[in-house]
Jmol script that loads the backbone (N, CA, C; Angstrom):
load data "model"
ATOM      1  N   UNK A   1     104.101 108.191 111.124  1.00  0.00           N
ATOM      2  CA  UNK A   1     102.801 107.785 111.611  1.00  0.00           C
ATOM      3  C   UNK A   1     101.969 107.310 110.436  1.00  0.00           C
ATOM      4  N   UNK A   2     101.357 106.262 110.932  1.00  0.00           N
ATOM      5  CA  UNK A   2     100.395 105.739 109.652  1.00  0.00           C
ATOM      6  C   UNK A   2      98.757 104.974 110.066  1.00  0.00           C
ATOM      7  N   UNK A   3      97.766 105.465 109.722  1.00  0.00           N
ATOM      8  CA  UNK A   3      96.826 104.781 110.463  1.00  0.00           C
ATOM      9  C   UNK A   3      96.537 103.365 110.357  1.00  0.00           C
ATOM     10  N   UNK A   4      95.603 102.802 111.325  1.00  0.00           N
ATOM     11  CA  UNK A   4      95.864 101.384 111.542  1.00  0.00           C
ATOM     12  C   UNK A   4      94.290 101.034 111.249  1.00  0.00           C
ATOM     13  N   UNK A   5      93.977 100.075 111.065  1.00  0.00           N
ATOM     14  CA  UNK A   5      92.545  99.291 110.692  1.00  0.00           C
ATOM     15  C   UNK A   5      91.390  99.696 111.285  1.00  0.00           C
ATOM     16  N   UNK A   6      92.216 100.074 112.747  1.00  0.00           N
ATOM     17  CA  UNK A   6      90.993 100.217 113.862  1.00  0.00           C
ATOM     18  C   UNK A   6      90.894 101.785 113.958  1.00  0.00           C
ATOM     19  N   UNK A   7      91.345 102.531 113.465  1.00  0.00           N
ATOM     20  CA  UNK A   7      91.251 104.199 113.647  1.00  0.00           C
ATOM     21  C   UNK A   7      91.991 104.695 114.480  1.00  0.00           C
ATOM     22  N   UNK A   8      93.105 103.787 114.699  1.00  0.00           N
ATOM     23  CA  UNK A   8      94.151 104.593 115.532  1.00  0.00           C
ATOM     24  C   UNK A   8      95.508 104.549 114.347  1.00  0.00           C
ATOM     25  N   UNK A   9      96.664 104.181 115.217  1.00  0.00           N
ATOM     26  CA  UNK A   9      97.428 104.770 114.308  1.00  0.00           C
ATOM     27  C   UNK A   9      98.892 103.714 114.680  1.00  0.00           C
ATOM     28  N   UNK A  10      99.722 104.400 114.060  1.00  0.00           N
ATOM     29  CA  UNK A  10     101.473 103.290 114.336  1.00  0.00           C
ATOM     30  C   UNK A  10     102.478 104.222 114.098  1.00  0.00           C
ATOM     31  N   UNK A  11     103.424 104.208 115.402  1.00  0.00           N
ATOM     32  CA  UNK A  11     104.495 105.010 114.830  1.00  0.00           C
ATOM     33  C   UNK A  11     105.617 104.542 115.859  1.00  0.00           C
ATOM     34  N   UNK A  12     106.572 104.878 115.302  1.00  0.00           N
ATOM     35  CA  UNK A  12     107.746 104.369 115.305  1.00  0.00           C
ATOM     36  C   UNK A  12     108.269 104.587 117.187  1.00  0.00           C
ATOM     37  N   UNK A  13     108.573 103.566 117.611  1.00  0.00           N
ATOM     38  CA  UNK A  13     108.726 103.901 119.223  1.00  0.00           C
ATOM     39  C   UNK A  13     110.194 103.612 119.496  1.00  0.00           C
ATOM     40  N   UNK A  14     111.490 104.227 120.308  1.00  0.00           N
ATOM     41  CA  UNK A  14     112.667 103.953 120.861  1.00  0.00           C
ATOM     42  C   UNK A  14     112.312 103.886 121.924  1.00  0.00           C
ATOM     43  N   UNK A  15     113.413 102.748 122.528  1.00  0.00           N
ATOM     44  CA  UNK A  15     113.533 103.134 124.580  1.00  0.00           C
ATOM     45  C   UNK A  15     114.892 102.836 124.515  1.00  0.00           C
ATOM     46  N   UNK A  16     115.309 103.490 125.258  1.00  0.00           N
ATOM     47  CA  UNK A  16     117.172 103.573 126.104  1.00  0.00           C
ATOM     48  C   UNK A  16     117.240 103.263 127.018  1.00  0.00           C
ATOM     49  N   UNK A  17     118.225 102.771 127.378  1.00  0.00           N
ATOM     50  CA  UNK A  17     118.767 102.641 128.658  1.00  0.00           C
ATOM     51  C   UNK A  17     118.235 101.370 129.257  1.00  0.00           C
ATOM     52  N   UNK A  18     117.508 101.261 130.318  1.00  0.00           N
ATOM     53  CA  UNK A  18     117.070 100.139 131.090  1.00  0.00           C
ATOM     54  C   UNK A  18     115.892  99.910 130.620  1.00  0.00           C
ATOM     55  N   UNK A  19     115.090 100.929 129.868  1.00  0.00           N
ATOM     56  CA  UNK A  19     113.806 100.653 128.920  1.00  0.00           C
ATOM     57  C   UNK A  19     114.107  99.594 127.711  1.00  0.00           C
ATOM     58  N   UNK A  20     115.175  99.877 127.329  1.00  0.00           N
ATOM     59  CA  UNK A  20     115.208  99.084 126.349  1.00  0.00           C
ATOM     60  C   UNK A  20     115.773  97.618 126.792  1.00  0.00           C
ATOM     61  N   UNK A  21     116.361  97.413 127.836  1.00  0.00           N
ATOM     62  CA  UNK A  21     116.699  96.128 128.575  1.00  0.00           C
ATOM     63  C   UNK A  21     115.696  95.767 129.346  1.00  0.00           C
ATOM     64  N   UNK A  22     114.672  96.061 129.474  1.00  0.00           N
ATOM     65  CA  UNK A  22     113.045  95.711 130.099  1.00  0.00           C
ATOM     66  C   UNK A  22     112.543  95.298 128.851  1.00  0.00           C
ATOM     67  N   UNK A  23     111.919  96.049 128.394  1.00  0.00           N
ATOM     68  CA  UNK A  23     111.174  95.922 127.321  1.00  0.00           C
ATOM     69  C   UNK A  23     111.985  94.753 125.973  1.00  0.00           C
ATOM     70  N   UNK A  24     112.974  94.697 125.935  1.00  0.00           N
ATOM     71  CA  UNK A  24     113.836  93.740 125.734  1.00  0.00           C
ATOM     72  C   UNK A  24     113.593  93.815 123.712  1.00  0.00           C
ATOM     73  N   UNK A  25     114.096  95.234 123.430  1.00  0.00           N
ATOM     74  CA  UNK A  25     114.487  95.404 121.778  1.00  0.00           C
ATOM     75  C   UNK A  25     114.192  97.326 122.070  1.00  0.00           C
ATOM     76  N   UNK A  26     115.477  97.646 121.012  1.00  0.00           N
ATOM     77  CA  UNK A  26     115.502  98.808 120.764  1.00  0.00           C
ATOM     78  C   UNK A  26     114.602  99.582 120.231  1.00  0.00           C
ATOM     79  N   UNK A  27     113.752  98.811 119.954  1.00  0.00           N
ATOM     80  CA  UNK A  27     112.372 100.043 119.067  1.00  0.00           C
ATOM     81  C   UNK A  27     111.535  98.956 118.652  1.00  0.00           C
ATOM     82  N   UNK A  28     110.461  99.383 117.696  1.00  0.00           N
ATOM     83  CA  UNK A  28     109.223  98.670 117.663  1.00  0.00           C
ATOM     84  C   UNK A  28     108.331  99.826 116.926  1.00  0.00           C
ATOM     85  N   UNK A  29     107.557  99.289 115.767  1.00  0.00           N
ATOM     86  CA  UNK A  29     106.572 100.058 115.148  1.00  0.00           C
ATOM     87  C   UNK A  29     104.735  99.688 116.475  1.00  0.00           C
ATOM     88  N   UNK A  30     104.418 100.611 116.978  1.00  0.00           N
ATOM     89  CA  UNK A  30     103.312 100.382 118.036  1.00  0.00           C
ATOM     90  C   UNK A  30     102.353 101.241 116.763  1.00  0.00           C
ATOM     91  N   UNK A  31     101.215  99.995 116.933  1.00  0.00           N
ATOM     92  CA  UNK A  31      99.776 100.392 116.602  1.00  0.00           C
ATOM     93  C   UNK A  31      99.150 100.861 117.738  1.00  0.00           C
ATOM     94  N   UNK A  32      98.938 102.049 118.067  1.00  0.00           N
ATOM     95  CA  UNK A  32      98.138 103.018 118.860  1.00  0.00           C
ATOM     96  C   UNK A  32      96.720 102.839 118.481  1.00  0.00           C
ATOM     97  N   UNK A  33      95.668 102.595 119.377  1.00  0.00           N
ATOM     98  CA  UNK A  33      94.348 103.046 119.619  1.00  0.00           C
ATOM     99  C   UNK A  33      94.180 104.391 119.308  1.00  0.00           C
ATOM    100  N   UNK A  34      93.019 105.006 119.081  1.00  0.00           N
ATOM    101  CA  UNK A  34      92.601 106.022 118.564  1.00  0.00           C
ATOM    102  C   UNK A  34      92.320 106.660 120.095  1.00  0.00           C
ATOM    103  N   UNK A  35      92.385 106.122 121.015  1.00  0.00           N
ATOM    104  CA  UNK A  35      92.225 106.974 122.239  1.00  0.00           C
ATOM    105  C   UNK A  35      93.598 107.015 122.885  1.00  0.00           C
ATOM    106  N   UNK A  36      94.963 107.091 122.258  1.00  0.00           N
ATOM    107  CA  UNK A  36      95.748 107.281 122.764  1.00  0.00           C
ATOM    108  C   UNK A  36      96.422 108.224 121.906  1.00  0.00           C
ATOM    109  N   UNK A  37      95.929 109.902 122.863  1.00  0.00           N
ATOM    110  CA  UNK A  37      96.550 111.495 122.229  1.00  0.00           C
ATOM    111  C   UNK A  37      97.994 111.714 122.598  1.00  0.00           C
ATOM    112  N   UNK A  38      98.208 111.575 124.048  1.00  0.00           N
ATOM    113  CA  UNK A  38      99.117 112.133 124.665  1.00  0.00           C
ATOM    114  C   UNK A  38     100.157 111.146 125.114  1.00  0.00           C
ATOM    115  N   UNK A  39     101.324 111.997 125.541  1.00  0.00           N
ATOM    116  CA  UNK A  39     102.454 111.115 125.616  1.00  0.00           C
ATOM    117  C   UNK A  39     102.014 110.142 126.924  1.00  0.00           C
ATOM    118  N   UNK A  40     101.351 110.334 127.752  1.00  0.00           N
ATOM    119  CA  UNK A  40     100.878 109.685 128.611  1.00  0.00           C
ATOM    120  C   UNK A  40     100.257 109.180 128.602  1.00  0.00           C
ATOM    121  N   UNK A  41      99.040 108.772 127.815  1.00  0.00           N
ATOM    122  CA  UNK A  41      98.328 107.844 127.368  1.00  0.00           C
ATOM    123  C   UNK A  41      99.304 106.835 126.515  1.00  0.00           C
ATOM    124  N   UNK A  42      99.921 107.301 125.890  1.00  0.00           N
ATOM    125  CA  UNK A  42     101.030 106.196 125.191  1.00  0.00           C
ATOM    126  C   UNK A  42     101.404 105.206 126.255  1.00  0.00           C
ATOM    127  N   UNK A  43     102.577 105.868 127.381  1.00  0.00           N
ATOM    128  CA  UNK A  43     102.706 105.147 128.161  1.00  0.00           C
ATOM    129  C   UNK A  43     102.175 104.155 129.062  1.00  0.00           C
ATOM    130  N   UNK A  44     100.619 104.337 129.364  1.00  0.00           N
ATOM    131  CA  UNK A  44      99.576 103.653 129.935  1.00  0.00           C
ATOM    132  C   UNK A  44      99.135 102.944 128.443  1.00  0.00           C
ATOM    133  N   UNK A  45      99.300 102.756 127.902  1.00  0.00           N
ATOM    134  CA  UNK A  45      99.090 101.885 126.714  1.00  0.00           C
ATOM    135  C   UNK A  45     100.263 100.993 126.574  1.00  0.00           C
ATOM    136  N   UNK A  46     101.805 101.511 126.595  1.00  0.00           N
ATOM    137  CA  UNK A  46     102.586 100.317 126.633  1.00  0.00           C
ATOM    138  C   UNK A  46     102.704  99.425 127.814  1.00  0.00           C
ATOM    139  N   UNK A  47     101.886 100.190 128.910  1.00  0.00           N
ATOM    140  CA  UNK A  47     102.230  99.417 130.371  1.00  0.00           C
ATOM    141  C   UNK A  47     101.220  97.439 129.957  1.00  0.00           C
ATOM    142  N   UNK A  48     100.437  98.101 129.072  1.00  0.00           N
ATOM    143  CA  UNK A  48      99.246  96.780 128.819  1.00  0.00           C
ATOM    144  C   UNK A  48     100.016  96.059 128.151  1.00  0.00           C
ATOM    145  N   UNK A  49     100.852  95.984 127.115  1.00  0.00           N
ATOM    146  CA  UNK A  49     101.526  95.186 126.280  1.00  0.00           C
ATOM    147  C   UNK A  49     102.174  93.529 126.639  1.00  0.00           C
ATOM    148  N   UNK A  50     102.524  93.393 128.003  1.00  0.00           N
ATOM    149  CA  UNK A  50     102.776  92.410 128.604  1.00  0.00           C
ATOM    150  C   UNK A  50     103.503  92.784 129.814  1.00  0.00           C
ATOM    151  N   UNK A  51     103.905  91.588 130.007  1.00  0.00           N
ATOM    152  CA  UNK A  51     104.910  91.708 131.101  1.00  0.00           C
ATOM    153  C   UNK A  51     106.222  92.153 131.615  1.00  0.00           C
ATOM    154  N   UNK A  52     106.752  92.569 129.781  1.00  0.00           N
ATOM    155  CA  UNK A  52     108.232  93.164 130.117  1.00  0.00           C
ATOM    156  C   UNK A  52     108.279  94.621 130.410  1.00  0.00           C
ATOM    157  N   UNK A  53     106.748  94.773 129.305  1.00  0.00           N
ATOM    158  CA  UNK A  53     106.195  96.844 129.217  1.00  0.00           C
ATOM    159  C   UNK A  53     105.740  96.907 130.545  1.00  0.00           C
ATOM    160  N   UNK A  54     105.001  96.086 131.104  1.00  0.00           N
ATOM    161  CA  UNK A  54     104.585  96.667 132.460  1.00  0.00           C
ATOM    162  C   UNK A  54     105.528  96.996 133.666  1.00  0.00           C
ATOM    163  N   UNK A  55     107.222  95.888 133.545  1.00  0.00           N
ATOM    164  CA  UNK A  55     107.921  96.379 134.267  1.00  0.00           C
ATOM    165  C   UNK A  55     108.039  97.284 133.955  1.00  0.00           C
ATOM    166  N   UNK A  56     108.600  97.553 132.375  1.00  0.00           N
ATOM    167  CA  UNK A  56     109.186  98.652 132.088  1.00  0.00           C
ATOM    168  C   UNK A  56     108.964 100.245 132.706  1.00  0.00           C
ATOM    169  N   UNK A  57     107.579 100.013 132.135  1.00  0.00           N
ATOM    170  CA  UNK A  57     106.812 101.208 132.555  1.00  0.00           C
ATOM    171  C   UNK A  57     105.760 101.511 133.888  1.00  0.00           C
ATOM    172  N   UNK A  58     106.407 100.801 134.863  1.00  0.00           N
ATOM    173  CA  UNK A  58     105.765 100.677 135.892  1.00  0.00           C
ATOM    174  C   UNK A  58     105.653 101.778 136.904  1.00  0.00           C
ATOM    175  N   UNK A  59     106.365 103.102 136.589  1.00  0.00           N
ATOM    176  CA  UNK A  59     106.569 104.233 137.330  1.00  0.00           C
ATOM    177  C   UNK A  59     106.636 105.306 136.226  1.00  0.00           C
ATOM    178  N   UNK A  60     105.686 105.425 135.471  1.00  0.00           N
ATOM    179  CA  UNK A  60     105.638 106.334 134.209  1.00  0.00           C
ATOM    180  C   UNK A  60     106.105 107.759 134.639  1.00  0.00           C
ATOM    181  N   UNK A  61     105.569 108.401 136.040  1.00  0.00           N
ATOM    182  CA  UNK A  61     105.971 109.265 136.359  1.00  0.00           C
ATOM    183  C   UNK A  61     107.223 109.619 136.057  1.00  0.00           C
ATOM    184  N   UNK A  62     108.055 108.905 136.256  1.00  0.00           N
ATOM    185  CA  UNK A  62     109.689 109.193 135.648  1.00  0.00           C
ATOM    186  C   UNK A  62     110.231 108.994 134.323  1.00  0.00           C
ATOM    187  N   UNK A  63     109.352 108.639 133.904  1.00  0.00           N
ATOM    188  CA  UNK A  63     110.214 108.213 132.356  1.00  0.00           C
ATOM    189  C   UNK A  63     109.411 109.977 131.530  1.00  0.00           C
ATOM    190  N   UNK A  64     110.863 110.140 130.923  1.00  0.00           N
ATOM    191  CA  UNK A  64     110.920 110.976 129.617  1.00  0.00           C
ATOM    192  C   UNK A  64     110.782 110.672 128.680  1.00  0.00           C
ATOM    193  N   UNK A  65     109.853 111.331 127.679  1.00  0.00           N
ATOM    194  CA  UNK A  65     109.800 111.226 126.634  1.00  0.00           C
ATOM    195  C   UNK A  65     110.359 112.514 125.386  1.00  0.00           C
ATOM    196  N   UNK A  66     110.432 111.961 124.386  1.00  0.00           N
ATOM    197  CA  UNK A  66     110.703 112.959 123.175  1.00  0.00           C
ATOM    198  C   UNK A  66     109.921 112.762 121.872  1.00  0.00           C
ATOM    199  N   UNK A  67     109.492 113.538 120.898  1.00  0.00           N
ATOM    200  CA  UNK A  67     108.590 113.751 120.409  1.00  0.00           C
ATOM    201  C   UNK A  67     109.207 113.989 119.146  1.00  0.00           C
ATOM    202  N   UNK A  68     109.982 112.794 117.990  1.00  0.00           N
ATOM    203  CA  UNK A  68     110.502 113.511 116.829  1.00  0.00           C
ATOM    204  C   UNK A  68     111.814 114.062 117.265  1.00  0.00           C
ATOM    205  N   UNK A  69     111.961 113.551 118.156  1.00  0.00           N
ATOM    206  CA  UNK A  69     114.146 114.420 119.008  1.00  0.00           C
ATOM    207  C   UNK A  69     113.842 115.472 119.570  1.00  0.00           C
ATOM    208  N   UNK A  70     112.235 115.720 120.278  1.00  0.00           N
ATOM    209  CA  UNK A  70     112.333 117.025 121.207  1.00  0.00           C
ATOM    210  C   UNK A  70     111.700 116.552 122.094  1.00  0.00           C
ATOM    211  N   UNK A  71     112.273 117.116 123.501  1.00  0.00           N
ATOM    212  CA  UNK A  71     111.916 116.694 124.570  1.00  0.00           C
ATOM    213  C   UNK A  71     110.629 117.232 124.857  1.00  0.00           C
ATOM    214  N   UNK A  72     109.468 116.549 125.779  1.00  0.00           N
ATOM    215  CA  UNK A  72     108.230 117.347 125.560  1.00  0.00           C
ATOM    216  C   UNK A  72     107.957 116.025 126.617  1.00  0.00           C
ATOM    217  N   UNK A  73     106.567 117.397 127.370  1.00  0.00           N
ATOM    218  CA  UNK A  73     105.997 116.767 128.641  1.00  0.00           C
ATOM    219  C   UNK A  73     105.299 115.262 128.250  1.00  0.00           C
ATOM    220  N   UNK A  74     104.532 115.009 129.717  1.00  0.00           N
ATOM    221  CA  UNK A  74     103.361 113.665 129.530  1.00  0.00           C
ATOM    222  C   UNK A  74     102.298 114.116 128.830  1.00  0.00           C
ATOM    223  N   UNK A  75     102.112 115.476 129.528  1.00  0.00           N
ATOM    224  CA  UNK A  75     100.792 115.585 128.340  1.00  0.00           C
ATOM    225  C   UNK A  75     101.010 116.499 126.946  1.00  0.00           C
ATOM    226  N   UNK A  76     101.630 116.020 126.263  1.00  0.00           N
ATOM    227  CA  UNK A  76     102.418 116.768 124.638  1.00  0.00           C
ATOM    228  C   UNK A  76     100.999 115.706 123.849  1.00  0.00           C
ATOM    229  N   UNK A  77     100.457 116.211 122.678  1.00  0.00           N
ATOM    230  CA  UNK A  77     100.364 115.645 121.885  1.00  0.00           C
ATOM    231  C   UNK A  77     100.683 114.771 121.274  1.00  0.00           C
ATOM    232  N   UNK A  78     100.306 113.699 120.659  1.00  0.00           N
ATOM    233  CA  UNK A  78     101.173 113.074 120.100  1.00  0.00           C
ATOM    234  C   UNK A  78     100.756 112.573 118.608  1.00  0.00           C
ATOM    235  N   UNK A  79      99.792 113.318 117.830  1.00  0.00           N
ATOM    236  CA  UNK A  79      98.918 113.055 116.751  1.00  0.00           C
ATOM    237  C   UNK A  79     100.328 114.053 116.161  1.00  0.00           C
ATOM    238  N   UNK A  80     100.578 113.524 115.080  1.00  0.00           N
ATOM    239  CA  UNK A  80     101.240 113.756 113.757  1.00  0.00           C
ATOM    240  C   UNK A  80     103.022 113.376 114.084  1.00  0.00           C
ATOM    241  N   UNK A  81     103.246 112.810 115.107  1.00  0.00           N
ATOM    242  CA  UNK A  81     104.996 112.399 115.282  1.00  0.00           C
ATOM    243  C   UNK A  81     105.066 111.133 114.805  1.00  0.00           C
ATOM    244  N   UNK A  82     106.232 110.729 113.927  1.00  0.00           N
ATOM    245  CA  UNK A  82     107.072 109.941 112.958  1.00  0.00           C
ATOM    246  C   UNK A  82     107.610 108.845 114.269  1.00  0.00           C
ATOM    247  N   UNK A  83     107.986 109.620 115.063  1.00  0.00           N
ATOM    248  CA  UNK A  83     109.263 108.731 116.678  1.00  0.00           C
ATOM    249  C   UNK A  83     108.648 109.385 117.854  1.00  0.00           C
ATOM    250  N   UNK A  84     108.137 108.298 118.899  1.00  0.00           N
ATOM    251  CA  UNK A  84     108.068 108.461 120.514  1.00  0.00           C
ATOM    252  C   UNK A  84     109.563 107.967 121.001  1.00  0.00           C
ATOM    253  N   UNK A  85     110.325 108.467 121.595  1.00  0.00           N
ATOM    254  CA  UNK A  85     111.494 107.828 122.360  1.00  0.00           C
ATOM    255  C   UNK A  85     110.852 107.865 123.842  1.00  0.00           C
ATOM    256  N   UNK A  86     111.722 107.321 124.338  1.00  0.00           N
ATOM    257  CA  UNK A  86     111.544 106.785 125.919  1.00  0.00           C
ATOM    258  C   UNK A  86     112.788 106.659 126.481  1.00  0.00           C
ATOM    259  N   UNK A  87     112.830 107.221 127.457  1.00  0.00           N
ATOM    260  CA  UNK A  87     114.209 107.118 128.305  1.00  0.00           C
ATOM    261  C   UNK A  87     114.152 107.267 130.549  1.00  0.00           C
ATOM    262  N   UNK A  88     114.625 106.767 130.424  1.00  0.00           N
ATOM    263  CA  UNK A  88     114.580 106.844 132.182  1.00  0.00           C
ATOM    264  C   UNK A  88     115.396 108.258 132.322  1.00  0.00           C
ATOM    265  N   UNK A  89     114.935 108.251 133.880  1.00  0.00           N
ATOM    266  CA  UNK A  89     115.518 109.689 134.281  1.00  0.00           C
ATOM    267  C   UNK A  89     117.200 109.811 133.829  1.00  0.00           C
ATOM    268  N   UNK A  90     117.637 111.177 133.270  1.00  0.00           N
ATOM    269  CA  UNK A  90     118.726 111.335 133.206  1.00  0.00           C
ATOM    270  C   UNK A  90     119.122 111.624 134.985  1.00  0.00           C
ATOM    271  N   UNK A  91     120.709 111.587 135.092  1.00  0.00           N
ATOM    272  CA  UNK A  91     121.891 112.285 136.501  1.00  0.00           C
ATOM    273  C   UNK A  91     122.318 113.093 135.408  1.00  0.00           C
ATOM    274  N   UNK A  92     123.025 114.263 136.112  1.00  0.00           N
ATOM    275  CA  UNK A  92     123.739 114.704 135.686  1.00  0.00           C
ATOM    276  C   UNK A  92     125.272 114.529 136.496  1.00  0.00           C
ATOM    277  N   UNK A  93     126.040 115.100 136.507  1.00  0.00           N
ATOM    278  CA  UNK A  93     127.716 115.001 137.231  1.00  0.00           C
ATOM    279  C   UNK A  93     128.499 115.911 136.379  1.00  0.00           C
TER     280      UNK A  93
END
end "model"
wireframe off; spacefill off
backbone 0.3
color backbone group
């Protein structure tokens, strides 16, 4: 994480799976607004990005996130993490 001009911040973002075939690239350094704490505000922040994030993230309710390689709710913090990942619902079998 590193702060950004405007008083927010940038840190390192993954998506898998069909996130990352929406959103169309494996990761991306995101400059965060200073009003975006939680993992859910993240997500309502990438939904604005255009048109591939808004498919992407068009049902945030389901997408998982991880926090630094730990899994952690929508509303986790997200002031001091290095990596947001993103992933669609796991199946199991």
């Amino acid at each position: 994480m590193r702060w950004n001009h405007e008083g927010g911040w940038a840190v390192k973002v993954v998506y898998f799976a069909w996130l990352r075939e929406r959103v169309q690239r494996p990761e991306e350094e995101i400059a965060f607004p200073a009003s975006v704490v939680s993992v859910a505000d993240a997500l309502a922040h990438l939904a604005t990005l255009g048109e591939n994030y808004a498919y992407a993230f068009e049902k945030p309710e389901i997408i998982r996130a991880a926090l630094d390689k730990k899994h952690v709710k929508p509303d986790a913090p997200i002031a001091g993490a290095r990596e947001i990942a993103f992933f669609p619902p796991m199946t199991g079998g």
